[in-house]
C-alpha positions as CSV (number, residue, x, y, z in Angstrom):
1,X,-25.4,92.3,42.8
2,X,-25.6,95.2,45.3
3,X,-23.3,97.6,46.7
4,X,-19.9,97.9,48.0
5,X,-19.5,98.9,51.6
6,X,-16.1,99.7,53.0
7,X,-15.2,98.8,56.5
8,X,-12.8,99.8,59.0
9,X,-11.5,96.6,61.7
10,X,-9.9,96.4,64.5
11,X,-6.5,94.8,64.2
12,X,-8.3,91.1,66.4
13,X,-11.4,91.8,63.6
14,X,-9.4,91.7,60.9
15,X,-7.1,88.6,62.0
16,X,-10.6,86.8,63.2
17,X,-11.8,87.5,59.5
18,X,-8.8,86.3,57.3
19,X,-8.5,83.4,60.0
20,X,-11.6,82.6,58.5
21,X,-11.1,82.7,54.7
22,X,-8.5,81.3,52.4
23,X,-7.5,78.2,52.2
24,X,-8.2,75.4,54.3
25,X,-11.3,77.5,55.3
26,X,-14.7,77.5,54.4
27,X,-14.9,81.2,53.0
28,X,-12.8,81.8,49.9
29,X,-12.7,85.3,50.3
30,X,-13.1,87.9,53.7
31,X,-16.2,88.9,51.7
32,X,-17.6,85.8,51.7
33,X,-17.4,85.4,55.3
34,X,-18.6,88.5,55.9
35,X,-21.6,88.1,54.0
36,X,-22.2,84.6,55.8
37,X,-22.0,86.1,59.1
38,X,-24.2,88.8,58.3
39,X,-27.0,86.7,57.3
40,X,-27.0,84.6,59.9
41,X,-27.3,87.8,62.4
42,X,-30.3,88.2,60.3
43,X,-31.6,85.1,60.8
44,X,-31.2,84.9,64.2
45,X,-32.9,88.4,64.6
46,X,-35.6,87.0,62.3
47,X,-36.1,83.9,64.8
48,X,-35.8,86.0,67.9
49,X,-38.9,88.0,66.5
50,X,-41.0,84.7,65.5
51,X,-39.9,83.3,68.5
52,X,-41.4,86.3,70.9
53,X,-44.3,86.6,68.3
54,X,-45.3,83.1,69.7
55,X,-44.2,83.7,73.2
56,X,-46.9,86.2,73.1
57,X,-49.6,83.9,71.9
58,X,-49.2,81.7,74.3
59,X,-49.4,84.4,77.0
60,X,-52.8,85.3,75.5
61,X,-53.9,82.5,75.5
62,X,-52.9,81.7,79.4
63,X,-55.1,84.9,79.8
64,X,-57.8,84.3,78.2
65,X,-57.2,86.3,75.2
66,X,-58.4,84.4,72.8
67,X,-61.1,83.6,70.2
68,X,-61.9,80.2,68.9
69,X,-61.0,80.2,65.5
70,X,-64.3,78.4,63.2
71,X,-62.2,79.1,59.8
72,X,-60.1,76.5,57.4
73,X,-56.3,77.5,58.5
74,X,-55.0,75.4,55.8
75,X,-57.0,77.0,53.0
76,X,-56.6,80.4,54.6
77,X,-52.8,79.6,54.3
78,X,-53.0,78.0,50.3
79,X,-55.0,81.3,49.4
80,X,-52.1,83.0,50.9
81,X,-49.8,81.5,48.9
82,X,-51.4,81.4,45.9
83,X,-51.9,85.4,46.3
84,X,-47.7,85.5,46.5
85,X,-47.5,83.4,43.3
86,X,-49.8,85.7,41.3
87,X,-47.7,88.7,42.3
């Protein structure tokens, strides 16, 4: 698996974390929710950066900063993929 990291809480972090993990909750372990809660932050850091990827677009596009795209987006995205599957 990967490495251990060691963390120091605050006293509110740490009750928030094992208020989160046992039983009755949906974390066995403070690791688990730990882990959960780090990937979603990822996620939503991930999304933020797709979202103002498009966000841009757009404003190109509104300015005029564009070019008409002739290709096959489809097979452009399948040879894509297929190049991932090779590797």
């Amino acid at each position: 698996m990967g490495s251990a990291l060691n963390l120091s809480l605050t006293d509110e972090l740490r009750a928030f974390v094992d208020s989160n993990c046992g039983d009755g909750t949906l974390y066995a372990t403070p690791s688990e929710f730990v882990r959960d809660v780090l990937r979603e932050k990822k996620e939503r850091i991930e999304a933020a950066g797709a979202r103002d990827a498009i966000l841009d677009g757009y404003q190109d596009a509104i300015a005029g900063r564009s070019v008409k795209f002739e290709g096959n987006l489809r097979k452009l995205l399948d040879d894509k993929n297929d190049s991932r599957s090779a590797s």
